[in-house]
N, C-alpha and C positions, 0 to 999 in steps of 0.2 A: 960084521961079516954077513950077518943075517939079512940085513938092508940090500947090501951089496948083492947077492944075490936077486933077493928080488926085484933089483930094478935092471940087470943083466937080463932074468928073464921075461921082467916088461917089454925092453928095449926088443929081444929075441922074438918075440909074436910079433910085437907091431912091424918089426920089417919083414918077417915072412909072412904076413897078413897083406903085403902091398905086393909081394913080388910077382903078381902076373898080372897087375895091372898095367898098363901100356896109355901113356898120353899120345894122342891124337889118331888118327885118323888106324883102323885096325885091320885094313887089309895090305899094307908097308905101301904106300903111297904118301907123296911128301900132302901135306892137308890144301885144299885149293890148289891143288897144282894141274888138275884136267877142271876143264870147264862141261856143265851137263846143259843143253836146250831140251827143255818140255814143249813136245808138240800138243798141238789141241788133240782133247782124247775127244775117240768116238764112241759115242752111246746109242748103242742096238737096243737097249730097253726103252720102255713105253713110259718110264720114269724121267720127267723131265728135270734138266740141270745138275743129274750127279754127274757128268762129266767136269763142271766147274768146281763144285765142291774136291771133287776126287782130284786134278790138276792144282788148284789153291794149295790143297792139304799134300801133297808130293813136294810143289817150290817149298813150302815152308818144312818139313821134314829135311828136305835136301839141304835147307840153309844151314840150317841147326848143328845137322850131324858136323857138317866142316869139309868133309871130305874131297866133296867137289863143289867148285866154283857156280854159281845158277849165273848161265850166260840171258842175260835181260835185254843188252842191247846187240851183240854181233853171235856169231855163229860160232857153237859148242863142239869141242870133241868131239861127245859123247851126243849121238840124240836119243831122246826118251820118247818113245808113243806108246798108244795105247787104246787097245778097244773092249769098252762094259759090255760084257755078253751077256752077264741075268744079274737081275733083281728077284730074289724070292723071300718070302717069308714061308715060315714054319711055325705051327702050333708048338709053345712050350709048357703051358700048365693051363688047367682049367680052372673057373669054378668052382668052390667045392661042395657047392650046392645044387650046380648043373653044370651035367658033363658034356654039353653041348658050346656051351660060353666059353670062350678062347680069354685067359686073364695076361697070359704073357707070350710076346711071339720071339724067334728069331728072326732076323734078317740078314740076309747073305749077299755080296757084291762082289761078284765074278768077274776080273780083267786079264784081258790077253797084253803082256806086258812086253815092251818089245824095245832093247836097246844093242845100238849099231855106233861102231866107228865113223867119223863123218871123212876121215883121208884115206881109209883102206874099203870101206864099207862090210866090215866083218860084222857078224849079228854076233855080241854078247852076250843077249840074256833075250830070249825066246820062252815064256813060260807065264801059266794062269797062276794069279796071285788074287784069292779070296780074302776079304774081309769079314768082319761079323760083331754083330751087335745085339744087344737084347733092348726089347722096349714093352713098356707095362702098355695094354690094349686103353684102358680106361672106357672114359663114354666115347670119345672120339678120335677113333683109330687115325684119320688121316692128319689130326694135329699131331697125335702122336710118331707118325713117322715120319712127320716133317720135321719134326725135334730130336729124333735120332741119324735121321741122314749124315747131318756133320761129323756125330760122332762113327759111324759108319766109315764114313771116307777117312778121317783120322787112322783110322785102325787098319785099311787097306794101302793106304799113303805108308805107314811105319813097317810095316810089311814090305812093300815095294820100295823101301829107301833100303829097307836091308836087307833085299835081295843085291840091288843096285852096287852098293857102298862093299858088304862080306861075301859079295858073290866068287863064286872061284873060276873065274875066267881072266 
């Protein structure tokens, strides 16, 4: 009787341990059923090529997710653009032997995100979506922000996919 129990209240967590979980796609759209085009984004910063990086890392976030279709060869639904407004860094830690030597910075990536119906022309989703990363300065600061750019866009892409995909429009 003792056993019995315990594997009734096995059984009893593990399905209330799953029940809000939801397969596919989580804002009630069938998965693949709108198709998205990413237009080329514009980059206003003095940083050259994160618009590529940040475009790359959105199609492959958008695959992923499932949600919507990435139209490659004809024209989407949905169109995606988008224009990088800043590039900043910020001091995170020093030194701690001089408080002048920057040892760790942030980095910030500012995009004006912008997505429209392509048969009613209704704007979706109009809103700045930031990214952010950290990177150790070392001896040479500009291999090193050349080495976290990717991860930079990655992290503004996932952002911008889940505006895109859980938005409530």
């Amino acid at each position: 009787m003792r056993a019995y129990y315990s594997v009734f209240t096995c059984l009893a967590l593990l399905l209330t341990g799953c029940a809000g979980y939801r397969l596919g796609p989580t804002n009630g759209l069938a998965a693949s059923g709108r198709s998205v085009q990413i237009s080329p984004l514009v980059n206003k910063t003095s940083e050259p090529r994160l618009g590529d990086y940040v475009m790359n890392s959105l199609r492959k976030d958008l695959q992923q997710d499932g949600t919507y279709r990435l139209a490659t060869h004809e024209q989407g639904d949905i169109i995606v653009s988008g224009v990088i407004l800043a590039y900043r860094r910020s001091e995170l830690s020093y030194l701690p032997t001089d408080v002048v030597t920057v040892l760790d910075y942030d980095i910030y990536l500012t995009m004006q995100l912008t997505a429209r119906e392509r048969a009613t022309g209704r704007v979706l989703v109009d809103k700045p979506v930031i990214g952010r990363t950290s990177l150790r300065a070392g001896n040479d600061l500009p291999s090193a922000e050349r080495q976290a750019i990717p991860l930079l866009a990655e992290d503004l892409a996932r952002k911008a996919t889940e505006l895109l995909v859980d938005g409530t429009w």
